[in-house]
C-alpha positions as CSV (number, residue, x, y, z in Angstrom):
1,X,-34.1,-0.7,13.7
2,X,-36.1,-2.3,16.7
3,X,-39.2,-0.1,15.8
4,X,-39.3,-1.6,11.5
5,X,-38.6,-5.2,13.2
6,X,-41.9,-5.2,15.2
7,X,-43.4,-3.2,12.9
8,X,-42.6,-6.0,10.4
9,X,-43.4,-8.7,12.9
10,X,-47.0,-7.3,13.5
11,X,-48.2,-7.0,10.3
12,X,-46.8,-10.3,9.6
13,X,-48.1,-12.2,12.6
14,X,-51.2,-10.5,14.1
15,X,-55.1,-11.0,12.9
16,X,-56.9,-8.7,11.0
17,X,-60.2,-7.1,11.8
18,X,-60.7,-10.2,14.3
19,X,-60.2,-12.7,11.0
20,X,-56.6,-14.7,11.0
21,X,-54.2,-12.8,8.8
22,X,-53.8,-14.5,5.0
23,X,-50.1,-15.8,5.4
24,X,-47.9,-13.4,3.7
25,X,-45.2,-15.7,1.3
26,X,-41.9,-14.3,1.4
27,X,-40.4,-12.6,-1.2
28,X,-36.6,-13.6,-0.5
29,X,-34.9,-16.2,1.4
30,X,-31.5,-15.0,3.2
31,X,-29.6,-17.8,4.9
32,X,-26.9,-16.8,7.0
33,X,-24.0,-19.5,7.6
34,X,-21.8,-18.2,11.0
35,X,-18.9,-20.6,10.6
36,X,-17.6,-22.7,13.1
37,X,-20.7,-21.8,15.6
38,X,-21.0,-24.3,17.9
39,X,-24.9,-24.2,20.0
40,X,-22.7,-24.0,22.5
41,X,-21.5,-20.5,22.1
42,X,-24.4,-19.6,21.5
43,X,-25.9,-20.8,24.2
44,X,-23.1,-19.0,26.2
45,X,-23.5,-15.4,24.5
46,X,-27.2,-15.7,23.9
47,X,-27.9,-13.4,27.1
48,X,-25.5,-10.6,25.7
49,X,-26.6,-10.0,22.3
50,X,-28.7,-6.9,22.1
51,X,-29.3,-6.3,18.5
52,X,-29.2,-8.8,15.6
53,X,-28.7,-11.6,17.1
54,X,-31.4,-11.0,19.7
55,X,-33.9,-10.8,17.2
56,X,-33.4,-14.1,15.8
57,X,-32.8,-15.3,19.3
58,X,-36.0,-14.2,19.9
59,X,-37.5,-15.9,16.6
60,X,-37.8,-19.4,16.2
61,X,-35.6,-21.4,17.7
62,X,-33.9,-24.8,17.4
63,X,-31.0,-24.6,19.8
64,X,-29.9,-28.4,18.8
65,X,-29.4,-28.2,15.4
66,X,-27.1,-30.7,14.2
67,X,-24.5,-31.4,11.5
68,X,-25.3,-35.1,11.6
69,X,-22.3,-36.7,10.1
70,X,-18.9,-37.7,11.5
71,X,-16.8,-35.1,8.8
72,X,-17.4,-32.1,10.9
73,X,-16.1,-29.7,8.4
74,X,-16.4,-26.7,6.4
75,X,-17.3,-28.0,3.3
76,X,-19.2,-31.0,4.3
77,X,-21.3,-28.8,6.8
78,X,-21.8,-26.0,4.3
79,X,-23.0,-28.5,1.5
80,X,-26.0,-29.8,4.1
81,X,-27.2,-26.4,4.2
82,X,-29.3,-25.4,1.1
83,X,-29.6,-29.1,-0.2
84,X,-31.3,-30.7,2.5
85,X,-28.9,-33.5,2.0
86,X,-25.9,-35.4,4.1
87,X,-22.6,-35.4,3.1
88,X,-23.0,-38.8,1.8
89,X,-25.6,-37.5,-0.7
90,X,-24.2,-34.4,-1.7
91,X,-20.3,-36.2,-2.4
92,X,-18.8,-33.4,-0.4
93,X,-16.9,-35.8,2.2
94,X,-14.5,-33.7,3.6
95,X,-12.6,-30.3,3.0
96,X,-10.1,-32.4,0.9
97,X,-9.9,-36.3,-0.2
98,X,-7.7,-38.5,-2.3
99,X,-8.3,-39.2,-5.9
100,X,-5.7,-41.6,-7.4
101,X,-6.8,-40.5,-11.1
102,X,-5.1,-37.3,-10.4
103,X,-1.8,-36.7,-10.1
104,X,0.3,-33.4,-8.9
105,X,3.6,-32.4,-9.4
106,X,6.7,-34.5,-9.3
107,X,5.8,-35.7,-5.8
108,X,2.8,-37.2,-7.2
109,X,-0.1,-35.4,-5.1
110,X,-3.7,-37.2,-4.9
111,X,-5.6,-34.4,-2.5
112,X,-8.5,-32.8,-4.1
113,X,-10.1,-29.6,-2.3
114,X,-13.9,-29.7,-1.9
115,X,-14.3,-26.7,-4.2
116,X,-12.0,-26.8,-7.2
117,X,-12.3,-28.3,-10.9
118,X,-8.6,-29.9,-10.8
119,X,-9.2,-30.6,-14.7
120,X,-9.0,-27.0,-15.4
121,X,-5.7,-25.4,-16.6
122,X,-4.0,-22.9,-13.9
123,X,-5.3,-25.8,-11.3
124,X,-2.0,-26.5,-9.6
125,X,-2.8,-28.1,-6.2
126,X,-5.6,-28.1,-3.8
127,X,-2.9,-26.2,-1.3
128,X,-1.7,-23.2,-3.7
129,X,-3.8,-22.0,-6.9
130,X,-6.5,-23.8,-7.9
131,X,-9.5,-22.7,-9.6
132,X,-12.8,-23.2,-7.7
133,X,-16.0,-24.4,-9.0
134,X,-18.9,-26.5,-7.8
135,X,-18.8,-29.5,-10.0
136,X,-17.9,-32.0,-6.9
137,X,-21.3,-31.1,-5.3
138,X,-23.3,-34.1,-6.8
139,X,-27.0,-32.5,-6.1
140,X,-28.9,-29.2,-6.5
141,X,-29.1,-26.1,-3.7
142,X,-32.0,-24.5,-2.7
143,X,-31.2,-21.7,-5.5
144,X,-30.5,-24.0,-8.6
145,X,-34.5,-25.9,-7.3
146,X,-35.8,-22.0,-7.5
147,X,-34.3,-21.6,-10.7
148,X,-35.2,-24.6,-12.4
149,X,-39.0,-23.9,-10.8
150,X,-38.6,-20.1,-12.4
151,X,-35.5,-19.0,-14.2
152,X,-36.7,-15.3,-12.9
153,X,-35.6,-16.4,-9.5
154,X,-32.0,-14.4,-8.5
155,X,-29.6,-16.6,-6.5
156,X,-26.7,-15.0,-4.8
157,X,-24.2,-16.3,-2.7
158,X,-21.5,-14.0,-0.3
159,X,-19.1,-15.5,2.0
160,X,-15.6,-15.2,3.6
161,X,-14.9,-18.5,1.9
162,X,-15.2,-20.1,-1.4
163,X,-16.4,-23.2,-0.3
164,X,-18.7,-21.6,2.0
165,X,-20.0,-19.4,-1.2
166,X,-19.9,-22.4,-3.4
167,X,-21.9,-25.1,-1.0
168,X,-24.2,-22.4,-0.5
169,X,-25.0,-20.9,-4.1
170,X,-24.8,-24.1,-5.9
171,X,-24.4,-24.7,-9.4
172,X,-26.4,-21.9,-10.7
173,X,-25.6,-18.8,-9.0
174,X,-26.3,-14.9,-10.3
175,X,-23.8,-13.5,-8.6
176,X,-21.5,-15.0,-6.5
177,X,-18.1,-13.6,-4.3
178,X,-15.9,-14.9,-1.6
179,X,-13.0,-13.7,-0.1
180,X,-9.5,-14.8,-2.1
181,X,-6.4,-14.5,-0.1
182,X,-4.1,-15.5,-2.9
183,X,-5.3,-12.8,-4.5
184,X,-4.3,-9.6,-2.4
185,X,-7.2,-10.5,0.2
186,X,-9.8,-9.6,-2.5
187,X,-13.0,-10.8,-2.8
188,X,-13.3,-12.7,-6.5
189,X,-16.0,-14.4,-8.4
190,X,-15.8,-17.8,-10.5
191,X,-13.2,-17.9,-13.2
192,X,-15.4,-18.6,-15.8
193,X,-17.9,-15.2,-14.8
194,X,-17.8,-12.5,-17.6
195,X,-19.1,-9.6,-15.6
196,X,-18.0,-5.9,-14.1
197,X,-17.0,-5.9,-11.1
198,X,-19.9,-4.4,-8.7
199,X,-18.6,-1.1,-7.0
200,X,-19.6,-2.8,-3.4
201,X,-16.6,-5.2,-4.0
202,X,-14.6,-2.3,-5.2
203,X,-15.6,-0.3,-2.5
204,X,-14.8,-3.3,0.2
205,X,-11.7,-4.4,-1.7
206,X,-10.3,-1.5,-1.1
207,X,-11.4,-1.2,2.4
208,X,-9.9,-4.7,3.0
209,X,-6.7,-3.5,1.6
210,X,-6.1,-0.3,3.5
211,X,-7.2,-2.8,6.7
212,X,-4.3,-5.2,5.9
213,X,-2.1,-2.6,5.4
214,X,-2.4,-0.5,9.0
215,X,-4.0,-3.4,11.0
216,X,-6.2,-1.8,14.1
217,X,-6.6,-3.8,17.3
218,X,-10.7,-4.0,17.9
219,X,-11.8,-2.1,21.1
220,X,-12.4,-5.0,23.8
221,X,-16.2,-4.6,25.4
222,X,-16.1,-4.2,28.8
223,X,-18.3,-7.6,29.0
224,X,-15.5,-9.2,27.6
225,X,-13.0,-7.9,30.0
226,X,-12.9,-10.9,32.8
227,X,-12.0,-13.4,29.6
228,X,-9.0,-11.3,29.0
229,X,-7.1,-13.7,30.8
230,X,-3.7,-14.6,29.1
231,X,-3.0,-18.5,28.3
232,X,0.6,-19.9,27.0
233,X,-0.6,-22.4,24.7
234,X,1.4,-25.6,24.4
235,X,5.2,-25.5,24.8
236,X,6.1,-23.2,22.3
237,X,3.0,-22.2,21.0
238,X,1.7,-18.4,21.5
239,X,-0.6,-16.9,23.9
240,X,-4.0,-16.5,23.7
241,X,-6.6,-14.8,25.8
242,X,-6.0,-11.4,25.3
243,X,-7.0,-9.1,22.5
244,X,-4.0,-8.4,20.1
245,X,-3.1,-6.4,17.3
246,X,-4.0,-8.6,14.0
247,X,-1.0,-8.9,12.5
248,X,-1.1,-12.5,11.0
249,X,-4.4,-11.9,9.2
250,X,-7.2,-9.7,8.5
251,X,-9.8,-13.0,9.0
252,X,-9.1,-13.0,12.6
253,X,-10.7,-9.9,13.2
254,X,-14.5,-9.1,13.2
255,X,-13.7,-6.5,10.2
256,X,-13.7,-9.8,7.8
257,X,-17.3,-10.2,8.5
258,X,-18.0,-6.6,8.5
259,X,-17.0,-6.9,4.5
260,X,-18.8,-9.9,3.8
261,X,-21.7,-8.1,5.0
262,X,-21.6,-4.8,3.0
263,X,-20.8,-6.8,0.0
264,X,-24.3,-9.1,0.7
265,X,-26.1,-6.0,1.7
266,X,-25.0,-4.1,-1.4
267,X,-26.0,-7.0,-3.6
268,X,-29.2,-6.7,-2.1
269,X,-29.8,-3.1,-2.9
270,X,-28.2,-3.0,-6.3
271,X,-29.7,-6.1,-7.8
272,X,-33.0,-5.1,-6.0
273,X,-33.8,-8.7,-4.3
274,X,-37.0,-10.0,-3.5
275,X,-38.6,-7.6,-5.8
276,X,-38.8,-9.3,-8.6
277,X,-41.5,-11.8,-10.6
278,X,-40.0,-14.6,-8.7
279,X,-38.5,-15.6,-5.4
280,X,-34.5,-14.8,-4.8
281,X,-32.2,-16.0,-2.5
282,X,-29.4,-14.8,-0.6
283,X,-26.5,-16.7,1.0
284,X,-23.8,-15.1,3.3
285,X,-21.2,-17.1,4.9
286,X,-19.8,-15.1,8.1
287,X,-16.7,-16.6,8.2
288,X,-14.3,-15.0,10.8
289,X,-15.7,-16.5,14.0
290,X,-14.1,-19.9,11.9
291,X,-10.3,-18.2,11.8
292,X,-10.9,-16.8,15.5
293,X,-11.7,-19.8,16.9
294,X,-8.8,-21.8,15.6
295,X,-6.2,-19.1,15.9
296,X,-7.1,-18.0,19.8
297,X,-10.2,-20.8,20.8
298,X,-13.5,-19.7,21.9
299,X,-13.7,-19.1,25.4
300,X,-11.4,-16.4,25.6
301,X,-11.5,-12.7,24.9
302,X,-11.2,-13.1,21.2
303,X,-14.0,-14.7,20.9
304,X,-15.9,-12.8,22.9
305,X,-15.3,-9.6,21.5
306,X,-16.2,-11.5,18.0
307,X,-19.7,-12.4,19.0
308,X,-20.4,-8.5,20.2
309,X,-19.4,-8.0,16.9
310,X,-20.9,-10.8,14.9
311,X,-24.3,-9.3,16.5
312,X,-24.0,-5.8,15.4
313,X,-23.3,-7.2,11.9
314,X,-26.3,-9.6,11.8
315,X,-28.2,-6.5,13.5
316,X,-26.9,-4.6,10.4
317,X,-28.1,-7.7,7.7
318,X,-31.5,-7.9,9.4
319,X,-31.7,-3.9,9.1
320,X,-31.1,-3.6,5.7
321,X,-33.7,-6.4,4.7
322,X,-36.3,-4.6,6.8
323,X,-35.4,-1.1,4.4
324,X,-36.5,-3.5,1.1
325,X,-39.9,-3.4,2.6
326,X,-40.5,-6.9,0.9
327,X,-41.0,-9.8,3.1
328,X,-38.6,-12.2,4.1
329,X,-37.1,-15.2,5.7
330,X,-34.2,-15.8,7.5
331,X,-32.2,-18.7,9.2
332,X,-29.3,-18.6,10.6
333,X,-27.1,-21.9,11.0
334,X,-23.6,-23.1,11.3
335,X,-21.0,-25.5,9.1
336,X,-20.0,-26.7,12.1
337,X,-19.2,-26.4,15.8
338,X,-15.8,-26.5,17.6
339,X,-14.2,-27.2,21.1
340,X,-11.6,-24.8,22.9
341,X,-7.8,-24.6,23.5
342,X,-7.6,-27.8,25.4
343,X,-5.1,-26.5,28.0
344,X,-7.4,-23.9,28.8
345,X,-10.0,-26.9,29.7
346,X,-7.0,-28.7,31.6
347,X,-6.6,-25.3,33.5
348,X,-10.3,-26.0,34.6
349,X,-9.8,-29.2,35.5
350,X,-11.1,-31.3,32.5
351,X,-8.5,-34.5,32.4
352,X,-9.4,-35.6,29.3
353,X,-8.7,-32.8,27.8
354,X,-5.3,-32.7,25.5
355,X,-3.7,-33.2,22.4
356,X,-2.8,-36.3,20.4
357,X,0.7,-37.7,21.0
358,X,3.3,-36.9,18.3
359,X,4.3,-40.0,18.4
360,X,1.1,-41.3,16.9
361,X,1.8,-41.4,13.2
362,X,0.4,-42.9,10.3
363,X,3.3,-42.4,8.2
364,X,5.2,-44.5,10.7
365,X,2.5,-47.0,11.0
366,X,2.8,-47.5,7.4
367,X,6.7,-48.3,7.2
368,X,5.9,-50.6,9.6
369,X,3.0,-52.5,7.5
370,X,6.0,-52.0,4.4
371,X,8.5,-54.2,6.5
372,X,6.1,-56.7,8.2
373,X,4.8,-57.9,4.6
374,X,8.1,-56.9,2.7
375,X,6.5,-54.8,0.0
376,X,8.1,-53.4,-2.2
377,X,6.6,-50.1,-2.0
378,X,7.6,-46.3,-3.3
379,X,6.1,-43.6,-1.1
380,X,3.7,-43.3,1.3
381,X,1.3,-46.4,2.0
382,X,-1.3,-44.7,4.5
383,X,-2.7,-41.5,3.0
384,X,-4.2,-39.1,5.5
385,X,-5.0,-35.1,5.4
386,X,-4.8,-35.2,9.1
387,X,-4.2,-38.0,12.0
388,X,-8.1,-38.0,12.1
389,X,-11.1,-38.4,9.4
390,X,-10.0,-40.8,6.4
391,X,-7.2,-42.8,6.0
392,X,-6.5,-44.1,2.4
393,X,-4.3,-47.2,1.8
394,X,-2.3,-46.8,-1.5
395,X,-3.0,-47.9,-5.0
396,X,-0.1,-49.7,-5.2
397,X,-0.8,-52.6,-2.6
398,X,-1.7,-55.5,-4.0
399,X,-5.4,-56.1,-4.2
400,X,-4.6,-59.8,-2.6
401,X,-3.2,-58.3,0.9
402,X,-5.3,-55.2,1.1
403,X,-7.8,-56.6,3.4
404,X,-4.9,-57.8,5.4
405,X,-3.1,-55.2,5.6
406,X,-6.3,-52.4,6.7
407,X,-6.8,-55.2,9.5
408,X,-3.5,-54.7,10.7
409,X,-3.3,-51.1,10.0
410,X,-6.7,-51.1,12.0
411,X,-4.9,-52.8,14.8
412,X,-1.9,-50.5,14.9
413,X,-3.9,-47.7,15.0
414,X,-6.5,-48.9,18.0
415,X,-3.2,-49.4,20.4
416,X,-2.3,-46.2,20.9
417,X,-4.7,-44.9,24.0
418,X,-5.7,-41.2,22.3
419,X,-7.7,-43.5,19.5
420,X,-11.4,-43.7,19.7
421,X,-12.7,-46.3,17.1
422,X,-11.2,-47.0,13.8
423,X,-13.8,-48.2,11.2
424,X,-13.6,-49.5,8.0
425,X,-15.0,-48.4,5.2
426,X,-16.6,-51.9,4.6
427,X,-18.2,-51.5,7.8
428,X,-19.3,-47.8,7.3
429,X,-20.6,-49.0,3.7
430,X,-23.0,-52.1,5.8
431,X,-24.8,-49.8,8.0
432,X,-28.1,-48.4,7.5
433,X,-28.6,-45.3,6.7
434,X,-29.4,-43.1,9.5
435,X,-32.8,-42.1,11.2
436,X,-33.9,-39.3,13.6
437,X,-33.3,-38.8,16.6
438,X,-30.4,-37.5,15.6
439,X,-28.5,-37.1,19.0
440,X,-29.0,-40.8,19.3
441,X,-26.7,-41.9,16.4
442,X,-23.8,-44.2,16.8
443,X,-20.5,-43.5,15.4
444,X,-21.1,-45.9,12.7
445,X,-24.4,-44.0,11.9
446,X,-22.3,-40.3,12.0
447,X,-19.8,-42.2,9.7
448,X,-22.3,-43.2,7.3
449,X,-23.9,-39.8,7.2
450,X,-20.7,-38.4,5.4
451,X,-19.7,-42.0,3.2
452,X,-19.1,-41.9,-0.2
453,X,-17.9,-44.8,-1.5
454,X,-15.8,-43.3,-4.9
455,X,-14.5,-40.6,-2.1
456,X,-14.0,-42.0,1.3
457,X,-11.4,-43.8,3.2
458,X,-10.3,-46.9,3.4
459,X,-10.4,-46.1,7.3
460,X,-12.4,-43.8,8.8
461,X,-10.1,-42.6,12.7
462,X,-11.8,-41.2,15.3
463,X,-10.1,-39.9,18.4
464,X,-11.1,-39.6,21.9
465,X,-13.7,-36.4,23.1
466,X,-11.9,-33.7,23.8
467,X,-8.5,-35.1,22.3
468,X,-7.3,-32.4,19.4
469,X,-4.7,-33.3,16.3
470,X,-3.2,-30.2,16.0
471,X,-0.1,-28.9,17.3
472,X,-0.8,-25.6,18.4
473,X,1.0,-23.0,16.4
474,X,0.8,-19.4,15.6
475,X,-3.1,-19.0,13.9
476,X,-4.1,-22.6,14.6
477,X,-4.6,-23.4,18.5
478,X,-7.3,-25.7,17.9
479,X,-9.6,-27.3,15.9
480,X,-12.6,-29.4,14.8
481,X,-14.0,-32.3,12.4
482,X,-14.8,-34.6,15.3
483,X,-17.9,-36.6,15.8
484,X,-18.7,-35.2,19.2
485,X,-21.6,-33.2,19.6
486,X,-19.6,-30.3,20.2
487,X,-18.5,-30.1,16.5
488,X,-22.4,-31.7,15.5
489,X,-24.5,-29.1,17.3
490,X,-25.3,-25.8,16.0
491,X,-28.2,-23.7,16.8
492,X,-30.6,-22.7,13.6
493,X,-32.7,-19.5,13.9
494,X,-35.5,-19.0,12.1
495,X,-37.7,-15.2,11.3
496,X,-40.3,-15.0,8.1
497,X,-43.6,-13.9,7.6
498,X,-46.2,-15.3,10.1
499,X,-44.1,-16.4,12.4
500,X,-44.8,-17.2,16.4
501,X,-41.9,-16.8,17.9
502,X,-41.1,-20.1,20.3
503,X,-38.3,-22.2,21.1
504,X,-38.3,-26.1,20.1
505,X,-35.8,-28.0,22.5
506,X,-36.2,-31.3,20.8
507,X,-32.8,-32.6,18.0
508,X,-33.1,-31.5,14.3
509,X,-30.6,-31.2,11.8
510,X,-29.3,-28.8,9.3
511,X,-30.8,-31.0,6.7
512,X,-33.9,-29.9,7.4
513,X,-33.6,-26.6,6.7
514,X,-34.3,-26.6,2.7
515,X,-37.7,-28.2,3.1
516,X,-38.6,-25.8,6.3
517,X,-37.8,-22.7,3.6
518,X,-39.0,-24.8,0.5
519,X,-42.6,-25.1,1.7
520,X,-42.7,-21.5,2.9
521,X,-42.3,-20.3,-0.9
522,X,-44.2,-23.5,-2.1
523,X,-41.3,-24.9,-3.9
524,X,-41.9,-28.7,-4.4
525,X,-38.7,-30.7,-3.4
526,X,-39.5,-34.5,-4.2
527,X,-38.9,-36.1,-0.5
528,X,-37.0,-39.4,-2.0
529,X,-34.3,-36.6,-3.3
530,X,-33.1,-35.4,0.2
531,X,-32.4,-36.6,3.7
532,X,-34.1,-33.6,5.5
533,X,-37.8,-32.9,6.6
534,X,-39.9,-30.2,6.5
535,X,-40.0,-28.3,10.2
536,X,-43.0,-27.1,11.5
537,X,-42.6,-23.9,12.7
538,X,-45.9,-22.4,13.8
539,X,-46.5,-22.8,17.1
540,X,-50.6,-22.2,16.7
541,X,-52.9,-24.7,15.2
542,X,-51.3,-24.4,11.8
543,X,-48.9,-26.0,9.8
544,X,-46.1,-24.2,8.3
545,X,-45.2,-27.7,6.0
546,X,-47.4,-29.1,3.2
């Protein structure tokens, strides 16, 4: 595999007959998300990877990459990817938001999930079945410009999660599959697809299911064996730290990216990519490093053994693109970053490591704003997916004492010591929108990164650094979606023809990455229509951007 690599590299980087090589356009783009992959860990395991990972370790490297905004999230982070925009461009705000024009069930339910079409029948709730769809991303992906440049252009788009295949793939897609645990753990396409099933996804499918049925614990690599240290997480909660058999789900386990793989690398082979008239893309979202991360954290043995693993998959990916013979590019990003089990930092003596109080509560704060101005109110007044992000005052509060009452529920809010800033979305809406250097942003800036006004909160509630929301529980130890650069910075890796392989230390952002890939294929993308710039990545006296 190392051999075809610098084979590959050589006759893509090295002068001919004394004369500079003619650059060598790449044939397909392959974008690789690794959810919830802070630059952190990478920075951490970077010295142990010795196949896949390596390579694009040893590519071209922006080690801070950042997802820019304050919503920190799957969906948000995802939809930056291949569009080159913020959140606040693409309308994907959050994993879920409130829309009061739609109603749910007796109870009267507002959320909306990222990645559904809630006006389609069999759409129940954003929580249970819903039927997914892209019509909620606002611009175009990478794949839908290539298509629209030259319908002969393939786009295809694998991930562990639908919103992660969606955000990705866009609104155009060839072929597109993600994993669907309401559906047996299979791996489904879009409702509205007419089309055989491929035998890869039979093949994996059924792999999946004999997985589920007779979990196996993963082998633990002796470089992960001083991490195997166990950790009772919060009162009641469970242990973490040691590796255990996967009971609770088949995501936790490196096997989950394993079968996102063969299903991308079968694609690949069967639909014969990057050797077509046009350009094609490929999109694969690893996503078990995400449901490893909140179920056990990252610095513990979990998580270690996932990264060996997540670099023999990668080192599998990059093998079977070198067997195409065509040439290609490659990046590989991240949604999103994320922070360990807090008690685990405690135990290392970080003090400001812990978890919000339970006795912060917006549902509380709001019976209290009910009394104080004696409305005369039904149900909740402070909507909320979570005790941080976007906080939504209800419809039915009189226009007259809405401003009052977000000033007071701002107030409420700011007195409890856990609380960061609280900003309004008045404030958010009055700020400029943001300009490099990225790492310099202010939390209003972050904020107004991932602002949509038809979409967003009345409040926007940040907590303190290293303070986490969650409750720890069996699955879910910890979390992100803050605006601390721990959830901002990813790394973003970088292989295609030509390349010089060098490190840049200086702050980008994940925005940039559809331009940096654009202008390798010579795909025009109308600067005014994105957020994102093109990266130069020769290190020579050329220019990789137009």
């Amino acid at each position: 595999m190392k051999r075809a690599w610098l084979s590959a590299l050589v006759a893509w980087s090295l002068p001919l007959s004394g004369q500079a090589a003619a650059p060598v356009k790449p044939k397909l783009i392959v974008v690789i998300s690794v959810d919830q992959f802070s630059a952190d860990l990478f920075a951490e395991y970077r010295q142990t990877y010795v196949a896949g990972m390596k390579r694009l370790a040893n590519g071209v490297v922006f080690p801070s990459g950042y997802q820019s905004h304050a919503a920190t999230e799957t969906c948000p982070g995802h939809s930056t990817i291949l569009t080159g925009s913020h959140p606040a461009r693409t309308g994907i705000i959050a994993n879920e938001w409130i829309d009061y024009g739609v109603v749910r069930g007796k109870a009267g339910g507002h959320t909306v999930y990222c990645a559904e079409d809630e006006r389609q029948p069999g759409t129940t709730s954003s929580s249970a079945d819903y039927v997914v769809s892209p019509i909620h991303l606002r611009v175009p992906t990478m794949g839908d410009r290539m298509k629209r440049a030259d319908p002969r252009s393939r786009v295809v788009s694998v991930a562990g999660k639908d919103r992660a295949a969606v955000m990705m793939g866009g609104h155009m897609t060839d072929a597109i599959w993600y994993l669907d645990p309401k559906k047996g753990a299979s791996y489904v396409t879009l409702s509205d697809r007419d089309q055989a099933l491929p035998p890869i996804v039979q093949q994996v499918n059924d792999r999946v299911a004999g997985l589920i049925a007779k979990p196996v614990t993963s082998a633990l690599p002796p470089s992960c064996a001083a991490k195997s240290v166990p950790l009772k997480v919060g009162a009641d909660g469970p242990i973490v730290g040691v590796l255990t058999n996967p009971k609770d789900s088949f995501r936790t386990t490196p096997d989950f990216d394993r079968a996102t793989a063969d299903i991308a690398i079968g694609l690949l082979r069967s639909m014969q990519l990057g050797r077509g008239p046009a350009p094609d893309l490929l999109a694969i979202g690893l996503s078990a490093n995400d449901y490893i991360g909140h179920a056990f954290g990252t610095e513990g043995a979990e998580m270690c053994t996932q990264q060996a693993a997540l670099d023999q998959t990668v080192g599998r990916i990059l093998a079977a693109l070198d067997a195409t013979g065509v040439p290609y590019a490659v990046v590989l990003t991240a949604d999103h970053g994320g922070y360990d089990v807090p008690e685990r930092h405690a135990q290392r003596g970080v003090p400001e490591a812990g978890r919000l109080d339970p006795k912060f509560n917006l549902d509380e704060i709001g019976r209290e704003l009910v009394a104080e101005f004696k409305l005369d109110l039904d149900g909740k007044t402070l909507l909320e997916g979570a005790p941080q992000g976007d906080v939504y005052l209800s419809h039915a509060v009189p226009i007259e004492l809405r401003p009052q009452l977000l000033a007071a529920a701002k107030a409420k809010i700011l007195a409890f010591p856990q609380i960061e800033a609280v900003l309004t979305a008045d404030e958010i809406a009055n700020t400029a929108a943001p300009r490099p250097p990225v790492d310099d942003w202010t939390l209003f800036e972050k904020a107004r990164a991932s602002y949509d006004r038809t979409r967003s909160g009345d409040l926007l509630v940040f907590l303190r650094p290293r303070v986490l929301a969650d409750l720890p529980r069996p699955g879910r130890t910890t979390t992100h979606g803050s605006p601390w650069n721990y959830d901002r910075r990813v790394p973003m890796l970088f292989a295609y023809p030509g390349m010089i392989p060098h490190e840049e230390p200086l702050s980008v952002e994940t925005v940039d990455i559809l331009p940096t890939l654009a202008a390798l294929i010579d795909l025009k993308i109308p600067k005014e229509e994105i957020d994102g710039r093109c990266l130069d990545l020769d290190a020579g006296p050329g220019d990789t951007c137009p």
